[in-house]
N, C-alpha and C positions, 0 to 999 in steps of 0.2 A: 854743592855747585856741580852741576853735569859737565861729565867727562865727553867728549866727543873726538872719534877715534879716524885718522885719515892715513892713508898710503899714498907715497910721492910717488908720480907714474915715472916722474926723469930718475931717482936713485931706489924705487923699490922700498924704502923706510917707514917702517908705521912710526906715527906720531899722534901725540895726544892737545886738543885743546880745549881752554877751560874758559869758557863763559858767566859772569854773573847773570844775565839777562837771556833773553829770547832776541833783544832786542842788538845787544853786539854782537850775541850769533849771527844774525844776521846781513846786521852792518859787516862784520867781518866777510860775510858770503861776495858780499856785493862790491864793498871799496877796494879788494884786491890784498887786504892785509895779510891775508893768512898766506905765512910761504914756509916752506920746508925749515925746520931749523937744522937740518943734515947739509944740503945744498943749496938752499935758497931758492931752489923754482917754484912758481905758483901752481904747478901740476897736481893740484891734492887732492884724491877723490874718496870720499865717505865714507869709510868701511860699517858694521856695524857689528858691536861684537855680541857675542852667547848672551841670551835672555833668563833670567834665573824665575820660572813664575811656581808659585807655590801653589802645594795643595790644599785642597780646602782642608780644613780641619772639622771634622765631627762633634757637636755638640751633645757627651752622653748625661751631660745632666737630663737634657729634654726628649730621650729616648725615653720608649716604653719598656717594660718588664721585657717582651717577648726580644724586642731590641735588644738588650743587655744580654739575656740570657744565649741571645747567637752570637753576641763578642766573645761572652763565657767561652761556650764549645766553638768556635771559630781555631782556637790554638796561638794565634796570634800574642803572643805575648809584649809585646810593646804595644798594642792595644790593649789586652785587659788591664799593664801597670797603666795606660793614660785613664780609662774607665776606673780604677780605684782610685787614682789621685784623685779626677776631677768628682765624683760621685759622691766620693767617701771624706772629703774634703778634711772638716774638723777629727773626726775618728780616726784618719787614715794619720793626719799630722800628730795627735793626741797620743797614740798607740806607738812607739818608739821599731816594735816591731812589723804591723804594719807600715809602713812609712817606708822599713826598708824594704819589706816586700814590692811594695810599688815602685820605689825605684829599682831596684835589679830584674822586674820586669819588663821597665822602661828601657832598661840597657840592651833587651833582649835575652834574659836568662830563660831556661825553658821555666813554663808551669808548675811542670811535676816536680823540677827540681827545686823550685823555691817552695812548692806546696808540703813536699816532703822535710823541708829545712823547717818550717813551720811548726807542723806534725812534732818534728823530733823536740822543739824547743818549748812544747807548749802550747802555741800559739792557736787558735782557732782555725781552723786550712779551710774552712767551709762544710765538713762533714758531719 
């Protein structure tokens, strides 16, 4: 149900109201209903609040080699952990060690240092 957010111009108060429809939004625009519930005046004008619009997200399944390979060396490490999740999918969940690798990349841990954690434990680092 949309929140729709107003400031009473006679007491200065934000207030919130909740519509199931389009349709008593509306009605309520126009019959006079909507009035402060601080003061009671009908003074209430529209405020609109912060828009939250997301980023695209990156498909690296349907990346090419040369694609991956500049996320690689990019440094970015919350992207190459999303590139091994989404890539490596079954191996990555399979592998107990990879899996954490992807997520503590995810979280932002550096490369070198999960790569060298790898290294140390056995694990394949890619070399």
């Amino acid at each position: 149900m949309p929140a729709y957010d107003y400031r009473c111009n006679a007491c200065g108060r934000a207030s919130q109201f909740f519509y199931k429809t389009y349709k008593d939004y509306d009605a309520a625009s126009t019959d006079g209903s909507r009035v402060c519930p601080n003061c009671g005046s009908k003074e209430l004008v529209r405020t609109i609040s912060r828009v939250a619009i997301p980023k695209p997200g990156r498909n690296y399944a349907k990346m090419s080699s040369d694609e991956m390979l500049s996320v690689l060396e990019g440094g970015d490490a919350r992207e190459v952990g999303r590139l091994m999740h989404e890539v490596g999918q079954d191996a990555v969940l399979d592998d107990p060690a990879m899996a954490d690798a992807a997520k503590r990349l995810m979280k932002g841990e550096s490369v070198e240092k999960v790569e060298a954690d790898l290294s140390a434990s056995g694990g394949d680092a890619g070399t």
